[in-house]
C-alpha positions as CSV (number, residue, x, y, z in Angstrom):
1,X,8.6,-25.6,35.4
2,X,5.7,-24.0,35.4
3,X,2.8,-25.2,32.8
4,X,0.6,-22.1,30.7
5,X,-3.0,-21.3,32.1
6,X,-3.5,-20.7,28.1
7,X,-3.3,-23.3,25.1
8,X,-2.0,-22.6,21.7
9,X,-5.4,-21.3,20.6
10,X,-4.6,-17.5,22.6
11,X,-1.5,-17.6,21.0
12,X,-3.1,-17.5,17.2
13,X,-5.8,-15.2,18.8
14,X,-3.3,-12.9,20.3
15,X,-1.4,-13.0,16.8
16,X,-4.3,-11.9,14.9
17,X,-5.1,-9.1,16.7
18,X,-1.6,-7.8,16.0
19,X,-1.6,-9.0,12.2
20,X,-4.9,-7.4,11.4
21,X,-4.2,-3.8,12.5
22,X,-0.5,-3.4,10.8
23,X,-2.5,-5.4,8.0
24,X,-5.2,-2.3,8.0
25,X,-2.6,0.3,8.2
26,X,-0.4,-0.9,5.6
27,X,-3.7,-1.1,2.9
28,X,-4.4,3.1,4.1
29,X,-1.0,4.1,3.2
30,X,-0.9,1.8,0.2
31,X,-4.3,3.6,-0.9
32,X,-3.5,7.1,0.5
33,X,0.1,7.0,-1.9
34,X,-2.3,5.7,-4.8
35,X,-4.4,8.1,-4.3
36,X,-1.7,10.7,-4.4
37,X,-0.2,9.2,-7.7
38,X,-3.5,9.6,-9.3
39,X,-3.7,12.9,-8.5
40,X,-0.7,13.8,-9.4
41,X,-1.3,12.1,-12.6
42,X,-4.2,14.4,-13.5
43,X,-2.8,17.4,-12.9
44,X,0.6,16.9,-14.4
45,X,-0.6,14.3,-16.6
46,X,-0.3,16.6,-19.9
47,X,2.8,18.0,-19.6
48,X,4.1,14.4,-19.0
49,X,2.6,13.5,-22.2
50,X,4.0,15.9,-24.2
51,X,7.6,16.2,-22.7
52,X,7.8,12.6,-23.9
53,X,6.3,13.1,-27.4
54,X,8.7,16.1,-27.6
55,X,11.5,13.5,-27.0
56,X,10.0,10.2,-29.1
57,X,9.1,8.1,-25.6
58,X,5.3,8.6,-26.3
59,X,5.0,5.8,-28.3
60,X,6.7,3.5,-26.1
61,X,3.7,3.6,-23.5
């Protein structure tokens, strides 16, 4: 059988360096689709106001 050169400490190391990077890209698109909903929310942000006055819903927000 043969025995590790490495301990359990590269293992956690190894996993970090994986973690942090699909940790980073996951925030980007969670701020790019943000981002986009905001935008979206000013320029449309009127006419979804007042299509939901015109049917009574404006009051429930």
């Amino acid at each position: 059988m043969a025995v590790p050169c490495y301990g359990p400490a590269m293992d956690k190391t190894a996993r970090r360096y994986t973690v942090v990077p699909a940790a980073l890209v996951a925030l980007g698109l969670a701020v790019m689709v943000a981002t986009a909903a905001f935008a979206g929310w000013l320029e449309h942000g009127t006419a979804i106001f007042l299509s939901l006055a015109e049917s009574g819903m404006s009051w429930c927000f």
